[in-house]
Structure formats: structure tokens, C-alpha cells
C-alpha positions as CSV (number, residue, x, y, z in Angstrom):
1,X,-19.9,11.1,26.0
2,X,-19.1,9.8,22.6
3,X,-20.8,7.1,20.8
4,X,-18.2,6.8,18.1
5,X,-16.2,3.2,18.4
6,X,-13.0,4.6,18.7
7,X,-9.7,2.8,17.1
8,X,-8.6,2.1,21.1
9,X,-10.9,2.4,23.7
10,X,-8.3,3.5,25.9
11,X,-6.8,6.0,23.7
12,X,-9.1,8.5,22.2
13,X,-8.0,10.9,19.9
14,X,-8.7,14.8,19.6
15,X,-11.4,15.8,17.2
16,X,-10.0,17.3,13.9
17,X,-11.3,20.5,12.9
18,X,-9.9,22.2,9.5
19,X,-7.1,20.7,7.1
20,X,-5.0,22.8,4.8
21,X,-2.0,22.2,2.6
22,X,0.2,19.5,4.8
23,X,-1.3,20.2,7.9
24,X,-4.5,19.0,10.1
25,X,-5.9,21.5,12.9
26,X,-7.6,20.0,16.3
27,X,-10.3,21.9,17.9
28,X,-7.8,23.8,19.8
29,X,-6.1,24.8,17.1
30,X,-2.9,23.0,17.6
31,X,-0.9,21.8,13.6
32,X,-0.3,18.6,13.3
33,X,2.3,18.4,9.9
34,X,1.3,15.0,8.1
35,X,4.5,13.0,7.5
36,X,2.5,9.8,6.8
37,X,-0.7,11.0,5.2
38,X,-2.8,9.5,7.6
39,X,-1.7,6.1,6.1
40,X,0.0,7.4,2.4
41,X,-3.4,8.2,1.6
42,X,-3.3,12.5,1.8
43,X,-1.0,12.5,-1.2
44,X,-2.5,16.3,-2.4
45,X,-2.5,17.7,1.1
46,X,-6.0,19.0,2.3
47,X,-8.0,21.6,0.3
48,X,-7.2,21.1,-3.0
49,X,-9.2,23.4,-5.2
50,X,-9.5,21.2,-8.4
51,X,-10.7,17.8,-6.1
52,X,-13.2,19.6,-4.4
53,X,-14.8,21.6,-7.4
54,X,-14.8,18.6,-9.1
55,X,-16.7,16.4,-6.8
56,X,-19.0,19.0,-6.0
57,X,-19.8,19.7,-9.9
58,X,-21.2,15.7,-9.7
59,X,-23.0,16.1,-6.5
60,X,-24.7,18.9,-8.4
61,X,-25.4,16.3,-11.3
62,X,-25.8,12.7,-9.8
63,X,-24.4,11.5,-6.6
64,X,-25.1,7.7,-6.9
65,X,-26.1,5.3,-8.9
66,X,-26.1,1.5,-8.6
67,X,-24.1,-0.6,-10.8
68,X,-26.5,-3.1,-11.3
69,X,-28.7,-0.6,-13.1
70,X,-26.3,1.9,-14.6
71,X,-22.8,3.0,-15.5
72,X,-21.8,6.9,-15.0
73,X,-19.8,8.8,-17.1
74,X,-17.1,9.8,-14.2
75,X,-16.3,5.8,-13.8
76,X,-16.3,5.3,-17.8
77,X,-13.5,8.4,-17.5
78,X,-11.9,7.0,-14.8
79,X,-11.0,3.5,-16.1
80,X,-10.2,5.2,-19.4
81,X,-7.8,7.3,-17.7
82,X,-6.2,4.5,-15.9
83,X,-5.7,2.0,-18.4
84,X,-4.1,4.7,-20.6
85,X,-1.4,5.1,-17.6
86,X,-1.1,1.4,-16.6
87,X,1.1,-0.9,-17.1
88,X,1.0,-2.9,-20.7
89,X,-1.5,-5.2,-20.4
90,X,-4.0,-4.1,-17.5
91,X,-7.0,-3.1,-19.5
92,X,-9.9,-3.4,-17.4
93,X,-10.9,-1.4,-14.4
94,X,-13.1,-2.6,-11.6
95,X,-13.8,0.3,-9.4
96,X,-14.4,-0.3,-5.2
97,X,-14.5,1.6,-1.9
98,X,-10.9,0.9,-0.8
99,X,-7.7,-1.1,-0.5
100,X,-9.6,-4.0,1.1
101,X,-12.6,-4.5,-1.1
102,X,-10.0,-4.3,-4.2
103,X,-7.6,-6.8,-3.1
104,X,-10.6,-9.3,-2.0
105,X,-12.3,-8.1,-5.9
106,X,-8.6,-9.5,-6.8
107,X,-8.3,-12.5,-5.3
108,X,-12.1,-13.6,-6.2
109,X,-10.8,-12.6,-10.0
110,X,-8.0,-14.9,-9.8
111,X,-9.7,-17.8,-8.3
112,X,-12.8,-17.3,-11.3
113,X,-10.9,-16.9,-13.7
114,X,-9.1,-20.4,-13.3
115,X,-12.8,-21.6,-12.9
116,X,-13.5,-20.0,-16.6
117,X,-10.7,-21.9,-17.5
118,X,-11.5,-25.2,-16.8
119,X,-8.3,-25.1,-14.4
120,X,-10.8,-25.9,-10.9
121,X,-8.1,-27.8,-9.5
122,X,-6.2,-24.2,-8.7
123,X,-6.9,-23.6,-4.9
124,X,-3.9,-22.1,-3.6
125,X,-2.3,-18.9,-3.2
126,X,1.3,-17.9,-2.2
127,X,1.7,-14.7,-0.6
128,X,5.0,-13.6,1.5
129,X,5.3,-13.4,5.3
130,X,5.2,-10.0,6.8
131,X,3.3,-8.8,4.1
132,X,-0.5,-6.3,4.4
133,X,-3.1,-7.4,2.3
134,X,-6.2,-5.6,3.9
135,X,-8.3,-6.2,7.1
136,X,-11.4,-8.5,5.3
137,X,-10.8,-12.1,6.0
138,X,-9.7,-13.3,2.5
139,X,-7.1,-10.8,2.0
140,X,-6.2,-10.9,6.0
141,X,-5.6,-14.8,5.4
142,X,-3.1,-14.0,2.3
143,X,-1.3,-10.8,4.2
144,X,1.5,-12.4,6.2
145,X,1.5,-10.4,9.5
146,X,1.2,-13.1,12.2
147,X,-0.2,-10.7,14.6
148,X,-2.9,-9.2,12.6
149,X,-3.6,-12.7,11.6
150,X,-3.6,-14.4,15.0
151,X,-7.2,-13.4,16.3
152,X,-9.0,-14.5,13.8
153,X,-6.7,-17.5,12.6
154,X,-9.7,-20.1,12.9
155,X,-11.6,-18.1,10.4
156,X,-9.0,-18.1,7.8
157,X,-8.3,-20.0,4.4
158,X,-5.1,-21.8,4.0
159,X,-2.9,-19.6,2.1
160,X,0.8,-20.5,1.8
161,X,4.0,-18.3,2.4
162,X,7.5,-17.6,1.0
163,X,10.0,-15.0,2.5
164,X,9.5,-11.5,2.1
165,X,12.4,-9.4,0.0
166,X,13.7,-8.1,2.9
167,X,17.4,-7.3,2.2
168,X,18.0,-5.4,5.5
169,X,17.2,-8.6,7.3
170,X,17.4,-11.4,4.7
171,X,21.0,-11.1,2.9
172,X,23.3,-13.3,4.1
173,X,26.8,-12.1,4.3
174,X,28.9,-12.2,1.3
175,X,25.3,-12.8,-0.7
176,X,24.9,-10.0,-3.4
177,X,21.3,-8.7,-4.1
178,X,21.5,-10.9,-7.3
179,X,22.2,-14.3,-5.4
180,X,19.5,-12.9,-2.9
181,X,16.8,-12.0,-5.2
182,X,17.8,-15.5,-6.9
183,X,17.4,-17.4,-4.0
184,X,14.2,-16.3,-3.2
185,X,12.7,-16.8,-6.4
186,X,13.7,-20.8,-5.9
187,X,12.4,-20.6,-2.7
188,X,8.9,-19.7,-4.6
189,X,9.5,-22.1,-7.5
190,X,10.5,-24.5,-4.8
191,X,7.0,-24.1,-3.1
192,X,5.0,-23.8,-6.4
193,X,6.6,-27.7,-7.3
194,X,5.6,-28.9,-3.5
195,X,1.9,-27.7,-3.9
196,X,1.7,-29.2,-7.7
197,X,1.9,-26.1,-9.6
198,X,-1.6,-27.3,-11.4
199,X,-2.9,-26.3,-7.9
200,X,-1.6,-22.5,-7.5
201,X,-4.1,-19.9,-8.8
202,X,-1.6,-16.8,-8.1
203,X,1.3,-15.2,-5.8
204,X,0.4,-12.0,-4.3
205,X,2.7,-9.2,-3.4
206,X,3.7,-5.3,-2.9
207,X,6.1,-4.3,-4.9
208,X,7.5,-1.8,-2.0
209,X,5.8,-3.0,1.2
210,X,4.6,-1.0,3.4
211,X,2.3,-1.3,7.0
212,X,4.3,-4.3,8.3
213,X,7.7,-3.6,6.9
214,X,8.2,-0.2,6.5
215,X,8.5,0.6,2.9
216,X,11.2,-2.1,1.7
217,X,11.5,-2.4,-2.0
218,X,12.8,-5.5,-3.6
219,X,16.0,-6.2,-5.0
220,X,16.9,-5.8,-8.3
221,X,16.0,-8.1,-10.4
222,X,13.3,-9.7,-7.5
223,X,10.3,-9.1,-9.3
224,X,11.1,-9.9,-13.1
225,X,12.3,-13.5,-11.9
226,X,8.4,-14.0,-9.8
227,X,7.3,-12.7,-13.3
228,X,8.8,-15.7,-14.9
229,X,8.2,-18.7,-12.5
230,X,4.4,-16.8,-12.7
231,X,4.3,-17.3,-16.5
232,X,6.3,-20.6,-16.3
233,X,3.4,-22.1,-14.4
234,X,0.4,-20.3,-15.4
235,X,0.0,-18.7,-12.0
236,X,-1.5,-15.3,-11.8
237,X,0.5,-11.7,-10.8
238,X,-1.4,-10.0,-8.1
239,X,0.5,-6.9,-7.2
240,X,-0.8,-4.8,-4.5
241,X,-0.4,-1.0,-5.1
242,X,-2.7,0.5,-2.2
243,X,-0.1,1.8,-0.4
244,X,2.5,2.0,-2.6
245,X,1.4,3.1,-5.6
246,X,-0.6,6.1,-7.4
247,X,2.8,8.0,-7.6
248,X,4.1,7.1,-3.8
249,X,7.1,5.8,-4.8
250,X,8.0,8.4,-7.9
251,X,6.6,6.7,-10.7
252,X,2.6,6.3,-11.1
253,X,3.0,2.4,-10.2
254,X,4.9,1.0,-8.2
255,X,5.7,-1.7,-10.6
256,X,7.1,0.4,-12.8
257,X,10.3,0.6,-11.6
258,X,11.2,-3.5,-11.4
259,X,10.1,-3.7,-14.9
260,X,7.1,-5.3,-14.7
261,X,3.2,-5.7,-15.5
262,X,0.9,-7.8,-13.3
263,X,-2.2,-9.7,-14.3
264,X,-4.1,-7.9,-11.7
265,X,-3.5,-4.8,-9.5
266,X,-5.0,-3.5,-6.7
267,X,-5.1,0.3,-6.2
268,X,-6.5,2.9,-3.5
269,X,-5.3,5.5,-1.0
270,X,-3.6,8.3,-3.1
271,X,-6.1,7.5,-6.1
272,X,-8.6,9.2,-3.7
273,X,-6.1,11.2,-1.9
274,X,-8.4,11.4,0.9
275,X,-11.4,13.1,-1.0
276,X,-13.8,10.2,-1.4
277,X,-13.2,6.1,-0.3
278,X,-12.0,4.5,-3.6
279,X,-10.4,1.7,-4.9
280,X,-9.8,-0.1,-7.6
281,X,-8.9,-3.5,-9.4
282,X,-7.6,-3.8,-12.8
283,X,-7.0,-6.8,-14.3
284,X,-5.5,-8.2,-18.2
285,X,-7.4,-8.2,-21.1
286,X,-7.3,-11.8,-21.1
287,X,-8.7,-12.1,-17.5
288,X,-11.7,-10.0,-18.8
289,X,-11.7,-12.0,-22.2
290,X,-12.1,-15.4,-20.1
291,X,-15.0,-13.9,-17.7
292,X,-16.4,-12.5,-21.2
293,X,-16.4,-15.4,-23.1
294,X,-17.5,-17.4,-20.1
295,X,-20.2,-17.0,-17.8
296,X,-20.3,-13.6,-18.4
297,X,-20.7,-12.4,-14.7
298,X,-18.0,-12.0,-12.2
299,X,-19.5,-13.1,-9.2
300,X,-18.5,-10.6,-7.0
301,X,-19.9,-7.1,-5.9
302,X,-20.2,-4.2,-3.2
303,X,-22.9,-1.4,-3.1
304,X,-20.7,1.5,-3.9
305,X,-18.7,0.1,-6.9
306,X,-18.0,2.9,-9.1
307,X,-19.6,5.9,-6.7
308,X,-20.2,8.6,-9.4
309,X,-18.9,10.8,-6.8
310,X,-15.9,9.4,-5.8
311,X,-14.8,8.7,-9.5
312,X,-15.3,12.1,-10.2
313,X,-12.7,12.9,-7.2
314,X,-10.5,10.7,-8.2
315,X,-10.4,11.4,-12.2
316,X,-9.3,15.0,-10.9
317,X,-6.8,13.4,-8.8
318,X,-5.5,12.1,-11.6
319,X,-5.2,15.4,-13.2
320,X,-3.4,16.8,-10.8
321,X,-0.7,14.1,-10.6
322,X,-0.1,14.0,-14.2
323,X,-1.5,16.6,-16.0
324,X,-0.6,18.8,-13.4
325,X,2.6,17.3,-12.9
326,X,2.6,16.7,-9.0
327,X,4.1,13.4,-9.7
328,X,7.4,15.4,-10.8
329,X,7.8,16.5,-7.4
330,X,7.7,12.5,-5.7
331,X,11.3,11.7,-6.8
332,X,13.0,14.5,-6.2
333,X,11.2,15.8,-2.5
334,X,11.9,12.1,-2.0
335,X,15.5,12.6,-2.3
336,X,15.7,15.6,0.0
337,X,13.8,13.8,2.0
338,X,15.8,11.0,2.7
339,X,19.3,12.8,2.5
340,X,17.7,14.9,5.7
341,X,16.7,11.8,7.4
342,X,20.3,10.2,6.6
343,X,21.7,13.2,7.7
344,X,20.2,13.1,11.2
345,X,20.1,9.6,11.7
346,X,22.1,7.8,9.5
347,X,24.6,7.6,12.4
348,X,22.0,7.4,14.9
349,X,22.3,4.1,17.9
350,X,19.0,3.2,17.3
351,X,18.3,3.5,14.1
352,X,19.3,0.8,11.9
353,X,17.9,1.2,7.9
354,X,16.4,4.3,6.1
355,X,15.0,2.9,3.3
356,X,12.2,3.2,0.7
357,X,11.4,4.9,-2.8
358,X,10.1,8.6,-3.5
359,X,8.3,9.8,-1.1
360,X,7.7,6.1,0.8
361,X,10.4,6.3,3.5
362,X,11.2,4.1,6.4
363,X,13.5,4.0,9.0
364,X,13.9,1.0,11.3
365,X,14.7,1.1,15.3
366,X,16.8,-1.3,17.0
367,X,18.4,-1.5,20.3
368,X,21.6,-2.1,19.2
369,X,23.0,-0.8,15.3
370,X,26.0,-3.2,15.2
371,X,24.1,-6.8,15.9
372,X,20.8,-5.2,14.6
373,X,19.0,-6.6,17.3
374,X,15.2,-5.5,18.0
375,X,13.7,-3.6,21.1
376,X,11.9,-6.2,23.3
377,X,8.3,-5.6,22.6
378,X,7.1,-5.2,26.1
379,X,8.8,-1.5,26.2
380,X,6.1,-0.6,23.5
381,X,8.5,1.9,21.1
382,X,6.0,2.1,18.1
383,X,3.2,3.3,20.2
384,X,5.3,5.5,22.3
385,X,7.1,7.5,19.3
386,X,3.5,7.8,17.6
387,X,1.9,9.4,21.0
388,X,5.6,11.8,21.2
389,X,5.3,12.6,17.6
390,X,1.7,13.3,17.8
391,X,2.7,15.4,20.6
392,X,5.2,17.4,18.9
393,X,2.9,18.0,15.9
394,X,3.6,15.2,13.5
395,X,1.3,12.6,12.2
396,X,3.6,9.9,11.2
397,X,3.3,5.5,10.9
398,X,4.9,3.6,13.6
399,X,4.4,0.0,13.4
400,X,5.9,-3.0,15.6
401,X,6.5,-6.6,14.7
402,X,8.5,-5.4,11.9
403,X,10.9,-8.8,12.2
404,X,8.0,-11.6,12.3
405,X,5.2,-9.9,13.9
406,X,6.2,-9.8,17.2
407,X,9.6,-8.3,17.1
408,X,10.8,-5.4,15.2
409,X,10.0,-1.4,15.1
410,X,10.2,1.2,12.4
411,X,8.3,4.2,11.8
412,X,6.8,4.6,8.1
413,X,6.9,8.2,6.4
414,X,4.4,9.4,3.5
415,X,4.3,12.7,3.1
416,X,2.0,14.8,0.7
417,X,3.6,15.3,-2.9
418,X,3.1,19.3,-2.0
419,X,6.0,18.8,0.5
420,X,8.7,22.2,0.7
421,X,12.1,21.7,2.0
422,X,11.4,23.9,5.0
423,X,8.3,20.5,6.0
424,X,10.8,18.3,5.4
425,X,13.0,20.6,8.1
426,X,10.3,20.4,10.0
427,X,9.6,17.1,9.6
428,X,12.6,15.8,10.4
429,X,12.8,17.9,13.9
430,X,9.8,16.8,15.1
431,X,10.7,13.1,14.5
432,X,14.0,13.9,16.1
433,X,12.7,15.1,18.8
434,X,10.3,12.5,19.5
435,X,12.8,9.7,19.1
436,X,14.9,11.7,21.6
437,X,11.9,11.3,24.4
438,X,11.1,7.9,23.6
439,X,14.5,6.3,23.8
């Protein structure tokens, strides 16, 4: 009997045994190809020489050290390497444990650095529906998933939410991604004027969204309008990156590629790859300059900020997407990727969008292709075509409640950056096949 507290009680899954390249091996020895990367996190594939040598190396020299007591050279190296890549602007890097621990680091930022400011009077946050901030209460009360929020809805703070950029579902007819990118940026501004924008500490979003949507990027022009109701107002830009970002969608952030910078970001999953649990927050230099000339001391912390270990991991992570160039491979496997999935189900009855950037695909499942209408949620199609995927030997995301968190399916695909033509064959087969069983 196991005395592991499983994800489901009722559904327990077979123990893994050996991962190499793209693929995981059970105890049986059965190959499971990972088309999601457990959740985009695997983006190296398993085994990589130059990850492991290099976090063994620092187990060899110092696993841990507290922050309150010490810095480590890995985490010095680590934000150095970052801020040299980031966006213009981000120039200090607060390094966590994981998605959540960064986005709450991001949020408690915001909200202090207001306080720094004089500006105490800022209390709110906007955030968009159908959005995934992280599974810890703050960042759980700004995501916008109704039914991850439901549960625990009595322990939640107030935040307040605006539409998502959800063009699939969202245009109206005749609208062009201009007028619709527009019309949600009023709908922001209008929001910002009803709270008092004195009140609003900072809008939080992901740039391509991914757990509850299924990798939808914004429109055009989306993200450079929230920049500048954001600036208008004084209102911080938190974009979250966990899932989207560290070269998932082709470029290192997500960001890059709607032409902006945040004030903070919030980064994990492929900056680990998998190796070690890391995260990390990196903020302005005039956040840090606030704090600085302030109090001093952000009033915030977790045990494992800046794990010697897992910075060392991650700074050869790093290496490997740039230096080694793995990130040259996102765009274009992404491409082949998604012309397959068009190819086999661009015509398909129940498929409805493919959609997404690099290698951060979705495709979203409907009953009917025509009116676009959803599968009622009692048949159960996400967790069906994640057990017949599974069963065909592909790891891959379904998610339900893709509309407003109770109607809606799609299945999310994040595939290693290591990807070959003859995976995304294989890939795409298995899928078929498993959306063949299940409807």
C-alpha cells in the first residue's frame, strides 16, 4: 500500500522508472512520448548531459545555503544571466521554488512597493477571467478560473476581473482584432476609472495563456494598449511567464513578441526544465530602487530562495537554450508542429481552434464546429482523452471549463524543444487516435 497522497485518490498513476530524450519509461517498460512536458515544464527532454553535470559539480561544492545568511555564486550567475536576456528594464532577480511562490513574491512586490511609495490607498488588482495564476491563495484569488477558485472562495481576497483576449470566443462578427483588442483595453480602463485608479496597485496577466485556455495569445496590438492605460495610471505590469515563457513560445519571453516590458515577471517551469524546482521574480530597477531607498527589506521570503543547487541547474539551462541554441529549434518545430496538427484536424467535427505560438499549441474540442458549441461537461472529454492518450503512449494537457470554468474542452501541447519530425508524427497519431476512442 502506498502512502503517497496521490493527485486523485481514485486514479493512481504507474510509477515512472527511467526518462530519456522525449520519452518517460513506467516500471513495465511501456514509452510514454511527452507532448505536454508534464505541464511545459520538460523543455530539454530527460537526461541532458550538461544540466546534470552541472548540478552535480555544486552538490560536490555546496548544496544549500540560507539566504538570510548568505548569497551563492550560482544565484549571483543566474540573475546576471537573466537580466542580460530580459526585457529593457527588469533588472532585479528574486529567485523561488516555483510558478506559485514567484507569482505570490509578485504580487507582495506590487502591493510594497505602492507602500514605499506613500501610495497605501492602492488595494486592488485586476486580473482577467479564465486566467492561471498558481495554486497559493493570493495568486489563486487573482487567477480567474471559477472552478479552481470555487472551493476555497471564502478564503480569498477581492480581486477584480476584465475579459480574457480570447479571440476564438470573444470577437464579435465583423470586429477586426484591432477593434477587439481596443475594446478590451476600454473595458480595463473602464474598470480602472470605477475602482478610482488611485486604488489599483497592478493588472496581472499571461501573455499566451495557458492551463485554463489552452495557449491563446493576444491580439495584436492587446498588450502595448494595457501597457499604456498601466503607465497612464501608475498601475503596475505583472506578466506571468511560468508557463509560457523561457523560450515556449519561440522567443525567450513571452512578451517579446507583443512588444512589451513588464514591471514585474514571474518565471519557472522551463527555467528548470524539470531538473530542480525553481522560480523566479524579476522586477524594474525602480521597483528595487523604491524598496532600496525605503525600508530596505522586502517583506517576503521562502526557505529555499536561491537553492545553490537549483540555480546551478538552471544557469546551465540557460546555456543550453541560448548558448546552445535550443531556442532556434522552438519556432520552427513549432511550425511543423502545428501544420501536422492542421493537417489532421483542421477539418476535424470536433475540433474547433488550433492555436498557440512555438511550441505552445492548443487545440479546442467542441461538439458541434459550425455553432462552436461546447461538450456538456457531464460526458467528462478532458479526462477521458488524457486516460486514451496516456494509453496510447502520450503524455499530453487536457483541461475542461475552457469557456468559463464549467464549459469548454481543449487539450494543451508542450513538447520538448529536442522534438524530430518523426515525434511530431508520432505525436500527432497518438492524439488522433485517442480523440478517435474518446468521441
Amino acid at each position: 500500500m502506498s502512502h503517497v497522497f496521490p493527485r486523485h485518490t481514485r486514479s493512481l498513476p504507474p510509477v515512472v522508472a527511467r526518462g530519456e530524450g522525449v520519452y518517460l519509461y513506467d516500471t513495465t517498460g511501456k514509452a510514454y512520448l511527452g507532448g505536454s512536458g508534464g505541464a511545459a515544464v520538460s523543455c530539454l527532454g530527460h537526461g541532458d548531459a550538461k544540466v546534470v553535470a552541472a548540478m552535480k559539480a555544486q552538490l560536490d561544492t555546496v548544496a544549500f545555503a540560507h539566504t538570510g545568511f548568505f548569497t551563492s555564486e550560482p544565484a549571483e550567475r543566474l540573475a546576471d544571466r537573466l537580466v542580460s536576456l530580459a526585457p529593457e528594464g527588469l533588472d532585479r532577480v528574486y529567485v523561488v521554488a516555483g510558478g506559485s511562490e514567484a507569482m505570490e513574491a509578485a504580487i507582495k512586490l506590487a502591493r510594497q512597493y505602492h507602500l514605499e511609495k506613500g501610495e497605501t490607498g492602492r488595494v486592488n488588482i485586476i486580473a482577467r477571467r479564465q486566467s492561471y495564476h498558481g495554486n497559493t491563495l493570493g495568486v489563486l484569488a487573482t487567477g480567474g478560473n471559477a472552478w479552481r477558485r470555487a472551493p476555497f472562495a471564502p478564503l480569498l481576497i477581492d480581486v477584480h476581473h476584465v475579459s480574457p483576449c480570447y479571440a476564438y470566443r470573444g470577437m464579435e462578427p465583423g470586429e477586426t482584432e484591432e477593434q477587439y483588442g481596443a475594446r478590451l483595453a476600454a473595458e480595463l480602463e473602464t474598470m480602472v476609472q470605477e475602482l478610482g485608479p488611485e486604488t489599483v496597485m497592478a493588472f496581472v496577466a499571461e501573455p499566451v495563456v495557458g492551463a485554463t485556455l489552452g495557449a491563446v495569445p493576444a491580439v495584436p496590438g492587446y498588450f502595448r494598449r494595457i501597457r499604456e492605460i498601466c503607465d497612464r495610471y501608475g498601475i503596475l505590469l505583472i506578466l506571468d511567464e511560468v508557463m509560457c515563457g523561457m523560450g515556449r513560445t519561440g522567443t525567450l519571453f513571452a512578451c517579446e513578441q507583443d512588444g512589451v516590458a513588464p514591471d514585474i515577471c514571474a518565471i519557472a517551469k522551463g527555467l528548470g526544465a524539470g531538473y530542480a524546482p525553481i522560480g523566479a521574480m524579476l522586477c524594474s530597477a525602480g521597483i528595487y530602487a523604491a524598496i532600496e531607498a525605503g525600508s530596505g527589506f522586502f517583506q517576503h521570503g521562502h526557505t529555499y530562495l536561491g537553492h545553490p543547487t537549483s540555480c546551478a541547474g538552471a544557469c546551465a539551462v540557460l546555456e543550453r537554450l541560448v548558448d546552445d541554441r535550443l531556442l532556434d529549434r522552438v519556432a520552427p518545430m513549432g511550425a511543423t508542429l502545428r501544420a501536422a496538427l492542421v493537417d489532421r484536424f483542421g477539418r476535424h467535427a470536433n475540433v474547433g481552434d488550433i492555436r498557440g505560438r512555438g511550441l505552445f499549441l492548443g487545440l479546442e474540442l467542441v461538439a458541434d464546429r459550425d455553432r462552436r458549441t461546447a461538450f456538456d461537461p457531464s460526458r467528462g472529454i478532458a479526462g477521458k482523452l488524457k486516460a486514451a492518450a496516456f494509453a496510447e503512449g502520450l503524455i499530453c494537457y487536457p483541461m475542461s471549463g475552457t469557456i468559463d470554468g464549467q464549459q469548454g474542452d481543449h487539450v494543451l501541447l508542450a513538447p520538448p524543444f529536442i522534438l524530430t519530425e518523426d515525434h511530431v508524427g508520432e505525436l500527432v497519431d497518438k492524439l488522433d487516435a485517442a480523440l478517435a476512442k474518446v468521441l
